[in-house]
N, CA, C and O of each residue as an XYZ file, in Angstrom:
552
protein
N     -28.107    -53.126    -51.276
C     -28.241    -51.702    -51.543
C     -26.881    -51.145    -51.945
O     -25.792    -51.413    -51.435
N     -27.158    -50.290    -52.993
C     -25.690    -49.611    -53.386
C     -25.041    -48.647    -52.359
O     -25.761    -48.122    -51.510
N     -23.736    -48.399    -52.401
C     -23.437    -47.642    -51.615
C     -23.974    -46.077    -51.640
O     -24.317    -45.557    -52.702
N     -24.002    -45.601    -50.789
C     -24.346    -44.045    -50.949
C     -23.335    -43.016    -50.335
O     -23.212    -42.894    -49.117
N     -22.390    -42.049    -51.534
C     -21.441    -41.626    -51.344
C     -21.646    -40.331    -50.448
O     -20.681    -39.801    -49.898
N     -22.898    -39.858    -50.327
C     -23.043    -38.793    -49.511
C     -22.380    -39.223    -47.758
O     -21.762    -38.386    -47.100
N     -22.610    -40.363    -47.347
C     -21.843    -40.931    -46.226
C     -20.176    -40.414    -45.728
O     -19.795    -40.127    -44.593
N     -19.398    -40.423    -47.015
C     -18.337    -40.440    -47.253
C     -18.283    -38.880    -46.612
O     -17.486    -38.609    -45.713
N     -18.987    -38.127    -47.033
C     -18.680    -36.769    -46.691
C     -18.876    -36.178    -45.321
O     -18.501    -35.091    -44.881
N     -19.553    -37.153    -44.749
C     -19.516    -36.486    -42.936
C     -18.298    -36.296    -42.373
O     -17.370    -37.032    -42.708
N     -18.126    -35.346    -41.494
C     -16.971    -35.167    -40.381
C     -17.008    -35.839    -39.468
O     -18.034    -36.467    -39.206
N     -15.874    -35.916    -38.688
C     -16.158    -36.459    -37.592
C     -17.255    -35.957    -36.470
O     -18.028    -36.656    -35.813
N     -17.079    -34.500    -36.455
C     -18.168    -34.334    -35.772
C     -19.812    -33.866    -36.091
O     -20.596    -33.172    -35.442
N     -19.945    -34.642    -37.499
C     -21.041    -34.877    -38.063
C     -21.066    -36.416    -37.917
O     -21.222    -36.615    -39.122
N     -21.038    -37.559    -37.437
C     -20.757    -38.914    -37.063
C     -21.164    -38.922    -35.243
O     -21.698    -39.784    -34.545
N     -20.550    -37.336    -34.878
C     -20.588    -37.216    -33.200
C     -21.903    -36.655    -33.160
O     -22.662    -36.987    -32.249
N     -22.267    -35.828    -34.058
C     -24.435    -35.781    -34.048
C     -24.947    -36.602    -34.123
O     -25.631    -36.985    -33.174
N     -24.870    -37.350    -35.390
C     -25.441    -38.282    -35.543
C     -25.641    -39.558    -34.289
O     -26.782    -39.892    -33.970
N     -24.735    -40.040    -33.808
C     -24.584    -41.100    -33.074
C     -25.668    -40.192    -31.673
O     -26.672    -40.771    -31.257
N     -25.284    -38.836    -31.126
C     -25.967    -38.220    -29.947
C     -27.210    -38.208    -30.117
O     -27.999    -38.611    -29.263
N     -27.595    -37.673    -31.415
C     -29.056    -37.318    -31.660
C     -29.717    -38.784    -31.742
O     -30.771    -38.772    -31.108
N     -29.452    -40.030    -32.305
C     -29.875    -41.311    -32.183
C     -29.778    -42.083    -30.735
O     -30.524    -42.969    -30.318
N     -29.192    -41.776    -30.404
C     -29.236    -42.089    -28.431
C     -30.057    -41.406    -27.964
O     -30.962    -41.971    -27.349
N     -30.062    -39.656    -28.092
C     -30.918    -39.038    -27.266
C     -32.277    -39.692    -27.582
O     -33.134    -39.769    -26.701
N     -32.464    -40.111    -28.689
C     -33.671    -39.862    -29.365
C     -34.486    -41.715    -28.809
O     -35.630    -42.161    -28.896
N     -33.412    -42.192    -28.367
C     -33.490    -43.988    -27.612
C     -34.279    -43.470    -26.534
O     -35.428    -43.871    -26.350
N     -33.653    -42.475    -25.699
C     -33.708    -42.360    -24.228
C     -35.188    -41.231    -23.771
O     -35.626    -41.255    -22.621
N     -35.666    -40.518    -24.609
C     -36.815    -40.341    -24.935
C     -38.158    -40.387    -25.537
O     -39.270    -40.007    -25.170
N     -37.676    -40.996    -26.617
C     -38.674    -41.429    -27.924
C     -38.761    -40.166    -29.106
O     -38.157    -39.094    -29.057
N     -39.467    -40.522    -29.909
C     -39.694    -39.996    -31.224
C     -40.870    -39.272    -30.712
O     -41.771    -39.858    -30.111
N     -40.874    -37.669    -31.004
C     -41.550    -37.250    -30.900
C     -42.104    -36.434    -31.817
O     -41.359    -36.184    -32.765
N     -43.582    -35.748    -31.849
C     -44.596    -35.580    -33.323
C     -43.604    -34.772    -34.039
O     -43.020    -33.840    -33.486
N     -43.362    -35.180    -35.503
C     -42.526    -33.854    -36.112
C     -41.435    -34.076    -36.347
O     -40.894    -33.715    -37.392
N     -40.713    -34.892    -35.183
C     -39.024    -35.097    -35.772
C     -38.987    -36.034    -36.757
O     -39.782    -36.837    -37.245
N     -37.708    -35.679    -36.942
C     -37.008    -36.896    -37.326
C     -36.368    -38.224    -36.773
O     -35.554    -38.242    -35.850
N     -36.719    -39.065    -37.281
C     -36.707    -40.207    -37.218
C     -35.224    -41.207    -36.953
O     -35.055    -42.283    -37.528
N     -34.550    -40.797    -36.288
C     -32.996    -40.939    -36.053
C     -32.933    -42.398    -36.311
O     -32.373    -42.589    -37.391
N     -33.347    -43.662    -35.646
C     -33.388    -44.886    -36.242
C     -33.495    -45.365    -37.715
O     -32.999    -46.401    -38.157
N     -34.128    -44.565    -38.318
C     -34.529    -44.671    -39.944
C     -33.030    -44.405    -40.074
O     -32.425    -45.472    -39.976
N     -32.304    -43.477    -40.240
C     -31.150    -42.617    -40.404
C     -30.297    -43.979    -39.880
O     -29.978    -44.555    -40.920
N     -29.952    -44.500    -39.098
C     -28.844    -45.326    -38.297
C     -29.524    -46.625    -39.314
O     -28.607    -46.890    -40.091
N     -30.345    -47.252    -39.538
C     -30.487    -48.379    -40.166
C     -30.045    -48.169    -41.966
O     -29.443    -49.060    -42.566
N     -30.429    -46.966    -42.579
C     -30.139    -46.788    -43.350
C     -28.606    -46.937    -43.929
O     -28.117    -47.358    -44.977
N     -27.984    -46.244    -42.422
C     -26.508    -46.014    -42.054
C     -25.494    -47.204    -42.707
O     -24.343    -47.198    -43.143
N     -26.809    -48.479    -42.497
C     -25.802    -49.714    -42.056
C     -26.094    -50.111    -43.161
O     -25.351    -51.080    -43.313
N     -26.938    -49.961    -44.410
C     -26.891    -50.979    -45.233
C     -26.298    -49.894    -46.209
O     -25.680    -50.581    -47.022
N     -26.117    -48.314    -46.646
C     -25.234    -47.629    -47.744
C     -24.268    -47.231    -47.528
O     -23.689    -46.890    -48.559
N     -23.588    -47.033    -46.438
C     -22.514    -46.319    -45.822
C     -21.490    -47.802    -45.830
O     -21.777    -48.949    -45.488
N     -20.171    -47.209    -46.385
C     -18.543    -47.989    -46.615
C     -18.883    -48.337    -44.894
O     -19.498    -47.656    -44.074
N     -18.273    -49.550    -44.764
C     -17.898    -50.263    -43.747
C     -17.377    -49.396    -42.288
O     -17.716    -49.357    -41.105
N     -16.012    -48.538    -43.461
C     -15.082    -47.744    -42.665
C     -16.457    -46.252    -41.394
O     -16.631    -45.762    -40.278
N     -16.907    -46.297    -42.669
C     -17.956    -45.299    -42.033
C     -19.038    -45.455    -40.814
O     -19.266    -44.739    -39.838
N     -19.537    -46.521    -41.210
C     -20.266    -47.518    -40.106
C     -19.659    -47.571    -38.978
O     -20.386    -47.089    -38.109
N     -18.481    -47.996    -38.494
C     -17.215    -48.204    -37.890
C     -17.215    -46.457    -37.008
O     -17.459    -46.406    -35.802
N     -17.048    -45.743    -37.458
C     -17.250    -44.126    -37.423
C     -18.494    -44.190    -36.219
O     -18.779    -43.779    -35.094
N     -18.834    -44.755    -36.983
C     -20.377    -44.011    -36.446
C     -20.397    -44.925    -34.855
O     -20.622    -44.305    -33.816
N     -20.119    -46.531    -34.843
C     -20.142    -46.954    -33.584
C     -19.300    -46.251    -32.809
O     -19.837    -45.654    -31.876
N     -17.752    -46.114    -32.962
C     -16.856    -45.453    -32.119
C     -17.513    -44.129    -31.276
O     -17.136    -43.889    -30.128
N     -18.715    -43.147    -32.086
C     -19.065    -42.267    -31.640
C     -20.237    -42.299    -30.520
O     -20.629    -41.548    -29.626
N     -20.641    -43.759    -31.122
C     -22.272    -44.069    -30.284
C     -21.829    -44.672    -29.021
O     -22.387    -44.442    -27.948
N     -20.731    -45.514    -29.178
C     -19.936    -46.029    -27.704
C     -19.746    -44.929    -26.582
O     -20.045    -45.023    -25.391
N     -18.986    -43.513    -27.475
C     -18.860    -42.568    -26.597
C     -19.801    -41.950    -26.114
O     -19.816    -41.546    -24.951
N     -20.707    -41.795    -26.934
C     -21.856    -41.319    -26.223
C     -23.044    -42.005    -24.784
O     -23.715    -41.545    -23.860
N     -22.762    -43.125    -25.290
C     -23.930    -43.834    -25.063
C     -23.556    -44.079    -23.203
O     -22.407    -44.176    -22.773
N     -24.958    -44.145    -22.233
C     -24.707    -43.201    -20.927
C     -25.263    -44.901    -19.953
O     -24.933    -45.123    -18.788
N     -25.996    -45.718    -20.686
C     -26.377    -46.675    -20.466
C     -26.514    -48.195    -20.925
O     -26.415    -48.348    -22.143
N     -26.725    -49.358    -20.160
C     -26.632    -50.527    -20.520
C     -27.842    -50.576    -22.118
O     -27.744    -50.858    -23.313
N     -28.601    -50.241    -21.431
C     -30.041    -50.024    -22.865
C     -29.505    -49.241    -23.969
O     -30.226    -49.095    -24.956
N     -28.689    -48.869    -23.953
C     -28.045    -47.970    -24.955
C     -26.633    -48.574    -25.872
O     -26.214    -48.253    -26.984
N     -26.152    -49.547    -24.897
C     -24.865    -50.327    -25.520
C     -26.048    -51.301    -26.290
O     -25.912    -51.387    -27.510
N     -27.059    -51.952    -25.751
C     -27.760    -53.098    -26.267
C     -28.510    -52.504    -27.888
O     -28.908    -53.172    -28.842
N     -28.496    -51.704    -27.778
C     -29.065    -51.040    -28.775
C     -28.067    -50.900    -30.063
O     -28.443    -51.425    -31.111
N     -26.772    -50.193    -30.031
C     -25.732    -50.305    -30.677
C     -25.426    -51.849    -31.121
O     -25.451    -52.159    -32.313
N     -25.081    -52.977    -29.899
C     -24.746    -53.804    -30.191
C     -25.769    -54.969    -31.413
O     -25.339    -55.707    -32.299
N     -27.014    -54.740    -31.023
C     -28.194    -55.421    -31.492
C     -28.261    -54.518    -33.182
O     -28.801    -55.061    -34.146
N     -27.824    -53.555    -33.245
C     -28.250    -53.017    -34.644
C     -26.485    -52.658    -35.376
O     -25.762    -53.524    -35.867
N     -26.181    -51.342    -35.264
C     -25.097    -51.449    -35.660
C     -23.721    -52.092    -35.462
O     -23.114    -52.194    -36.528
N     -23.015    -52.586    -34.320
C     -22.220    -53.571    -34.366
C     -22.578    -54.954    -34.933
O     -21.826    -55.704    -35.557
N     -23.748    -55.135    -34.633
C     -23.890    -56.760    -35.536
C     -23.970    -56.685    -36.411
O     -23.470    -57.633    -37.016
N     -24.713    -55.428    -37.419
C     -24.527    -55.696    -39.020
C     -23.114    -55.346    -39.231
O     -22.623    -56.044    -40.118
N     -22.249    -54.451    -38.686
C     -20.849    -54.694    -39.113
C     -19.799    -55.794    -38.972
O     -18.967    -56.071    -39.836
N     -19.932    -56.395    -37.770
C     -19.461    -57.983    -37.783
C     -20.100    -58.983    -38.613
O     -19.566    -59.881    -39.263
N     -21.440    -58.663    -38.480
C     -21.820    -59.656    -39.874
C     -21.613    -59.325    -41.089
O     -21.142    -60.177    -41.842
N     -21.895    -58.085    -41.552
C     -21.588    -58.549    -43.483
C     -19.587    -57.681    -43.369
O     -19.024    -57.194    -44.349
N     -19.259    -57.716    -42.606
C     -17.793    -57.105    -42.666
C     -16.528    -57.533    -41.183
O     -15.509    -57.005    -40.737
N     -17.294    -58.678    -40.877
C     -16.111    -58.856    -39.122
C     -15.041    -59.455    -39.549
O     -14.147    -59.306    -38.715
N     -14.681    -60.097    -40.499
C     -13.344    -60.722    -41.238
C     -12.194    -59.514    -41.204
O     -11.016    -59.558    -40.850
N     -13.087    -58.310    -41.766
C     -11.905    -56.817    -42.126
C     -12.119    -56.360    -40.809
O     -11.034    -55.915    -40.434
N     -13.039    -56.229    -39.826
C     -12.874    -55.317    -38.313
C     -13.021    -56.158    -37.125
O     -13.408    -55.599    -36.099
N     -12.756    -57.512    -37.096
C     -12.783    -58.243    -35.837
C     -11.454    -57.431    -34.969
O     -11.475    -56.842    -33.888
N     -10.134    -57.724    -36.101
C      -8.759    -57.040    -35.416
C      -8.977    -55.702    -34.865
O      -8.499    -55.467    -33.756
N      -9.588    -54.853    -35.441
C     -10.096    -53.544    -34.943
C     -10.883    -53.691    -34.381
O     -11.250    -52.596    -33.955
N     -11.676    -54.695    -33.937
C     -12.698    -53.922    -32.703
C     -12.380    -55.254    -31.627
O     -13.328    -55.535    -30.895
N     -10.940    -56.217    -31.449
C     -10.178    -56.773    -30.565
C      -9.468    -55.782    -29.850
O      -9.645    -55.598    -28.646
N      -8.473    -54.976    -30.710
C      -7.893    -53.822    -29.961
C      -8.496    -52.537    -29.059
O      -8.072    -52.034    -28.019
N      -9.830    -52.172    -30.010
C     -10.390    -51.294    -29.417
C     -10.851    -51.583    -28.270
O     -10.505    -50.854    -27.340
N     -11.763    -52.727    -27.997
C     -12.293    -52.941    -26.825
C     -11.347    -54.163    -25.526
O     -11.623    -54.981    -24.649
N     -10.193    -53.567    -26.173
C      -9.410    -54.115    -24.314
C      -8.570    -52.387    -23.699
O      -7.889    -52.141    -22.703
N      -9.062    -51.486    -24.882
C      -9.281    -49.803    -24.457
C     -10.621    -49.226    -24.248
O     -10.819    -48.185    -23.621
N     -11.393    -49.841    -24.718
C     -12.646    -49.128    -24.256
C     -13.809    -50.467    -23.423
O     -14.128    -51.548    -23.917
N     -14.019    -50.184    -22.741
C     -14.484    -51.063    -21.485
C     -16.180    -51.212    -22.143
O     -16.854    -52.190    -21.818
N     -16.700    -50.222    -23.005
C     -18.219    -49.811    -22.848
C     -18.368    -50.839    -24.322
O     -19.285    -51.604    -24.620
N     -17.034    -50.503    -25.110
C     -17.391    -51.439    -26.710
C     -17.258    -52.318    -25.993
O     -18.445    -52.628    -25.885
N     -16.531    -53.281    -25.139
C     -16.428    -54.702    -24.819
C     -17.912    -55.378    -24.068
O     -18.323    -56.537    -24.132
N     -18.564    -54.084    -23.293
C     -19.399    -54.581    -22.592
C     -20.479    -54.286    -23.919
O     -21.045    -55.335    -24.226
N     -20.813    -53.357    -24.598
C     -21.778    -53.765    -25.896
C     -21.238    -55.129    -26.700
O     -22.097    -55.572    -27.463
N     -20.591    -55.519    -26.692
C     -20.135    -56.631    -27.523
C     -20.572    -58.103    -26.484
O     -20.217    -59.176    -26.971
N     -21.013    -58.139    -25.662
C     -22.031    -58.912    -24.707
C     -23.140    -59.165    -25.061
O     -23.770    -60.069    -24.511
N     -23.813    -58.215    -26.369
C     -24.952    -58.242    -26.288
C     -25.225    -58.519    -27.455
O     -26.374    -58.776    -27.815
N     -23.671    -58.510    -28.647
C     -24.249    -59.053    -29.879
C     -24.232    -60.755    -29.923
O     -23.804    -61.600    -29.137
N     -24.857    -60.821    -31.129
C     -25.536    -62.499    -31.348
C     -24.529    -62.914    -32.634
O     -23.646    -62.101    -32.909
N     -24.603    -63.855    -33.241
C     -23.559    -64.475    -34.211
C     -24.060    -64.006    -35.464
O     -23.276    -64.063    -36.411
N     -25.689    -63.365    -35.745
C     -26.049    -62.930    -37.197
C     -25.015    -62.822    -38.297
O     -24.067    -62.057    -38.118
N     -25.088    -63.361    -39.165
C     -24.311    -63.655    -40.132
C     -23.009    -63.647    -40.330
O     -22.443    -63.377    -41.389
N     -22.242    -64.111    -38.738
C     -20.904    -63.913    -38.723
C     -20.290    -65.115    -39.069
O     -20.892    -66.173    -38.886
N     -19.034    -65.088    -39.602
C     -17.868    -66.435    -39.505
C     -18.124    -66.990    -38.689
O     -18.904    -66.684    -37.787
N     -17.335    -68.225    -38.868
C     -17.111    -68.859    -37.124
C     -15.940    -68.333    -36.947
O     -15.754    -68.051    -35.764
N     -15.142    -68.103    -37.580
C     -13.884    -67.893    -37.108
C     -13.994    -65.927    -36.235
O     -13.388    -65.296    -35.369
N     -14.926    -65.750    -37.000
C     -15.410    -64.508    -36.471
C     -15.951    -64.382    -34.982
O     -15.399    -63.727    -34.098
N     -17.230    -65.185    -34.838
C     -18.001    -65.329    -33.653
C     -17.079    -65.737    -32.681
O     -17.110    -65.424    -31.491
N     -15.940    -66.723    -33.458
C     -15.363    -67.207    -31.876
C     -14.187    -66.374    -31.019
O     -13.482    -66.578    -30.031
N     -14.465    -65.037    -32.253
C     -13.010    -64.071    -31.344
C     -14.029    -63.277    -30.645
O     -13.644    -63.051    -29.498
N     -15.535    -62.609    -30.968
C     -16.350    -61.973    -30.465
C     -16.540    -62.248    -28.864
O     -16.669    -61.487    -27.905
N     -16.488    -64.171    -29.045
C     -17.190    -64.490    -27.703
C     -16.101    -64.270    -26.877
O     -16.176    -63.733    -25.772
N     -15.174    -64.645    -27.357
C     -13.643    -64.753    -26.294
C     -13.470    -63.272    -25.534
O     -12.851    -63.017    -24.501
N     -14.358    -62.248    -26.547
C     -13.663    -60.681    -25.697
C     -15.364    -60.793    -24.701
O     -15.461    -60.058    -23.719
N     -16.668    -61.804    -25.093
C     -17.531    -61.417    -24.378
C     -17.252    -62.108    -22.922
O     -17.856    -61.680    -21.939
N     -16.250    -63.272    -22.799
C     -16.122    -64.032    -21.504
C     -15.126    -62.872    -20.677
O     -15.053    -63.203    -19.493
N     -14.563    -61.967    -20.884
C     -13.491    -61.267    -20.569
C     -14.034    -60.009    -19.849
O     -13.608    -59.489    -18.818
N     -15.664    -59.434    -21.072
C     -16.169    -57.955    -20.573
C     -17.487    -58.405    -19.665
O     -18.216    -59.396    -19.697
N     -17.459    -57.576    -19.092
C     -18.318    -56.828    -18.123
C     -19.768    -57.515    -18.711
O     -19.812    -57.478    -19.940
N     -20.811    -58.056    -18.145
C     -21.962    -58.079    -19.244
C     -23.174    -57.522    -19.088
O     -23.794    -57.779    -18.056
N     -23.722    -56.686    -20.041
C     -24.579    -55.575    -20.000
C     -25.896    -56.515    -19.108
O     -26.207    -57.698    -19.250
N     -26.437    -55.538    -18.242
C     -27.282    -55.207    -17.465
C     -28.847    -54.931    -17.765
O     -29.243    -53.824    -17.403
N     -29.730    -55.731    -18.339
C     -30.754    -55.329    -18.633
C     -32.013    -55.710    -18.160
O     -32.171    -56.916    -18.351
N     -33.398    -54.949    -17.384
C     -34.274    -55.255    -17.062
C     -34.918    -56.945    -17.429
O     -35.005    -57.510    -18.519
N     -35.072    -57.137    -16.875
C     -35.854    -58.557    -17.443
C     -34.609    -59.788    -17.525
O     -34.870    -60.775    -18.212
N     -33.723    -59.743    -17.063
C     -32.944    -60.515    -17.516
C     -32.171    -60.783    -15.864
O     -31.224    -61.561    -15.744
């Protein structure tokens, strides 16, 4: 998919809706009438610059209040950014998450989908280190 430059134009705290309203919207469901916040976040990941994507996790990390909620991030948007882009943000999201405790513990929950090896094997090294997410059934 081509890029879509309308992305480019969010604020930061148009990135800080977005990411809230797609959590809130985890932690209750879709209800008759709205909008569809998942449509919006998947879309996110295949037209939106890398850098932007990136944006958008930093905001969903902050938001996000639960283990079901890192798994969610990690399973959709962090893995498509380590996969079609972890070569350019492995170094950035090494640093980030020995500062943020919640990206390290979502990063537990991603899988190798289309990553390097040289990629996967810095992923796993920060997953033996974090905390590991907590989920029913498991």
């Amino acid at each position: 998919m081509p890029i879509d430059e309308r992305w480019d134009r969010l604020s930061d705290d148009d990135w800080w809706k977005l990411a809230y309203n797609w959590l809130f919207q985890l932690r209750r469901g879709l209800q008759d009438g709205e909008r569809d916040w998942g449509e919006t976040v998947t879309m996110m990941n295949f037209t939106a610059r890398p850098e932007q994507q990136w944006r958008f996790i930093l905001a969903a990390i902050d938001h996000a209040t639960s283990d079901a909620e890192l798994s969610h991030i990690a399973a959709g948007p962090l893995e498509h950014l380590l996969g079609w882009h972890g070569e350019i943000y492995i170094s950035e999201i090494e640093i980030h998450s020995a500062n943020k405790p919640k990206l390290a513990k979502a990063l537990t929950g991603v899988r190798k989908y289309m990553m390097s090896d040289d990629t996967w094997s810095r992923v796993q090294t920060i997953q033996q280190q974090a905390e590991p997410l907590e989920l029913l059934g498991e």
